[in-house]
N, C-alpha and C positions, 0 to 999 in steps of 0.2 A: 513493434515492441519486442518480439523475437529476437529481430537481431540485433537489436540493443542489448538484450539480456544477456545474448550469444557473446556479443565480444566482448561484456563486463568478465563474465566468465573463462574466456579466453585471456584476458587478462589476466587472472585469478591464475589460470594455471601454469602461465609461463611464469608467474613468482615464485609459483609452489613447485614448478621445475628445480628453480636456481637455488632451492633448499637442499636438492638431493644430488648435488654434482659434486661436492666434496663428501659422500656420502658411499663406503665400498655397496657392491650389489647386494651382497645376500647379508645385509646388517640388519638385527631387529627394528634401529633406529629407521632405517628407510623405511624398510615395511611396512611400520608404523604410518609414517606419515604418508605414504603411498595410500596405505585404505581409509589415513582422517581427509586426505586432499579427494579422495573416491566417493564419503559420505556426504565432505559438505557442496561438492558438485550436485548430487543428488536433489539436495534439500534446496538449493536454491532453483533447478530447473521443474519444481512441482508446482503443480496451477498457482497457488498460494506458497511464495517464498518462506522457508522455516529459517530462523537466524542460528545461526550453525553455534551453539555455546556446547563446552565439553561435557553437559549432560546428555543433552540431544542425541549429538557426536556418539561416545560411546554406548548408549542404550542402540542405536539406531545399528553400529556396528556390530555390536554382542548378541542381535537379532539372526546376524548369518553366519557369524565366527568367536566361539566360544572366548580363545586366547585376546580378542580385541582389545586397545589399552581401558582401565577403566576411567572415569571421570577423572580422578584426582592424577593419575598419573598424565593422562592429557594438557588436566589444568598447568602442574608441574611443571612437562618436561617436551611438551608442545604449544607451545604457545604463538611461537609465531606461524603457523599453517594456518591455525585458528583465528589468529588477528587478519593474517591476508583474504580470510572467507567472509569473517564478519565484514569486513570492507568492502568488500562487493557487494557483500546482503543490503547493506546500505545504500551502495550504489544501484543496485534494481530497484530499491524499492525510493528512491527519490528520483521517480518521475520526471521531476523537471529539473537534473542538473545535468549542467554541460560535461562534454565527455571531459576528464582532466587530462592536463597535459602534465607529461614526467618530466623531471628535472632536464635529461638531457635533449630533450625537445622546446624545452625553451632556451637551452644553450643556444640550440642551431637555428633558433630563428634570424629569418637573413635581414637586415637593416640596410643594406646596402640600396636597396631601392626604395628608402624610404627620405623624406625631406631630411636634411640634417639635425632641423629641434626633434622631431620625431624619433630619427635614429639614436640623439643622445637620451632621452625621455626610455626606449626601449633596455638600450645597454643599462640605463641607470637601474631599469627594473629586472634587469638580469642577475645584472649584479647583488642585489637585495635578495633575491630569490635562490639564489648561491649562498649566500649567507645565512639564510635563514636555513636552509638547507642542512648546511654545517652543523649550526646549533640544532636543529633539529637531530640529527644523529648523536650528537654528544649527549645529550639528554636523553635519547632510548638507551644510553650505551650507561647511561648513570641509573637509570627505572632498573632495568634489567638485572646490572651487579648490584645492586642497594636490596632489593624487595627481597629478602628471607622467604627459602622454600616452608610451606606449613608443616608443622607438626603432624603427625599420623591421624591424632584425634582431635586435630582442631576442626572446628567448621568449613565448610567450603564455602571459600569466598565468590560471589560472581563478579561479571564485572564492572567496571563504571556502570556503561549505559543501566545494566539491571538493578545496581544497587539504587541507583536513585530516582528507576522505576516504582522501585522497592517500597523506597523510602516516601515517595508519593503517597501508596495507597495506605501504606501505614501512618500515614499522616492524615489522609482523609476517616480511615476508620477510624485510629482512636479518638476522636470529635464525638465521630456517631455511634463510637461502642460504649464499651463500659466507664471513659473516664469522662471526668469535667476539667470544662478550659474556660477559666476564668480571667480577670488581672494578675493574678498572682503566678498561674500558671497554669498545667497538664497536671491535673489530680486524683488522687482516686477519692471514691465517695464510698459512706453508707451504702451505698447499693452495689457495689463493686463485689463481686463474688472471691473469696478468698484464693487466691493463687493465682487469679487469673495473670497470662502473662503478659509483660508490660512490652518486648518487643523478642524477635525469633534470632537465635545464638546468630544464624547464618545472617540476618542484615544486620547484627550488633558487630558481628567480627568485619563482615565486608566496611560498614562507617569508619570502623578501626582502623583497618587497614587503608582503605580512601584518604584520612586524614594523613595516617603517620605518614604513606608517601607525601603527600605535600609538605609535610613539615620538613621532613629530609631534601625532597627537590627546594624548596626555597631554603633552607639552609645550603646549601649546595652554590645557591644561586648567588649569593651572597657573599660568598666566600670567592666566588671565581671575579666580584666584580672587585672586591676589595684590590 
């Protein structure tokens, strides 16, 4: 299990390497992500893996270094060191999946010594996987320029995985909290205490934001098939 963990990690750093090679030495930007690539190594080699999210991150950092980025400037304006941790977090902690192989590792699988239906069955799924590939970058490259940075005082959104974490238990509570769920729908009653609130600014904004990107990615998508 170690060194499973080990070379998830080692994977993890040589991406969070190739963040910082266009990156001069002594740039606050590197820095930066020199001690976010430093905590969330940390958090995943602890008995019990912590998922490295930009609050964690910065509180964990601002523990030993005053100036550390805070939360929202993380969320902002690090995001991809933060996506490459979170994806190992995931990778340690699903047990039972196969190591992945990277794009150009399954370029160079060799076919040549494989039966001919076989070698064309292989190429074929190379090819697909090159493709998808493609699209796949074109659409980070659409997420990325599309998603408006927040506002100063708007909510901090988290992300996918959490919001709909989120959105779970807020959905299990409010059953067994204050409201009623009838045919009609999710209601408040008589006994509902005045003010009580109906959901937290932070998963209102995060559902916000989860939809409007899809509405933008499928319009996007749509437009490129026309």
């Amino acid at each position: 299990m170690a060194s499973r963990i080990g070379a998830i990690i080692a994977i993890a750093d040589r991406k969070s390497e190739s963040l910082l090679e266009s990156l001069p030495d002594e740039s606050r930007a590197r820095s930066n992500i020199e001690g976010i690539n430093s905590i969330c190594r940390s958090l995943l080699q602890r008995r019990t893996p912590i998922l490295p999210t930009a609050k964690v991150v910065s509180e964990e950092g601002r523990k030993h270094n005053p100036y550390f980025p805070l939360e929202r400037t993380i969320y902002n304006s690090y995001q991809q060191p933060l996506r490459i941790w979170r994806k190992a977090y995931h990778d340690v902690m699903n047990i039972d999946a196969d190591p992945a192989m990277s794009v150009d590792e399954v370029a160079k699988i060799d076919t040549s010594v494989m039966t001919p239906s076989m070698s064309n069955l292989v190429d074929h799924l190379k090819a697909i996987v090159a493709e998808v590939t493609q699209r796949n970058n074109v659409l980070k490259k659409i997420i990325d320029e599309g998603v408006p940075v927040q506002a100063a005082d708007a909510p901090e959104s988290p992300d996918a995985d959490e919001a709909m974490n989120a959105l779970g238990i807020w959905l299990r509570d409010a059953v067994d909290g204050p409201f009623k769920l009838d045919e009609i729908g999710l209601r408040v009653t008589a006994k509902t205490p005045p003010g009580t609130r109906v959901m937290s600014a932070t998963l209102f904004g995060a559902l916000k934001k989860f939809t409007d990107d899809y509405e933008r990615i499928r319009k996007t998508r749509k437009a490129r098939e026309r």
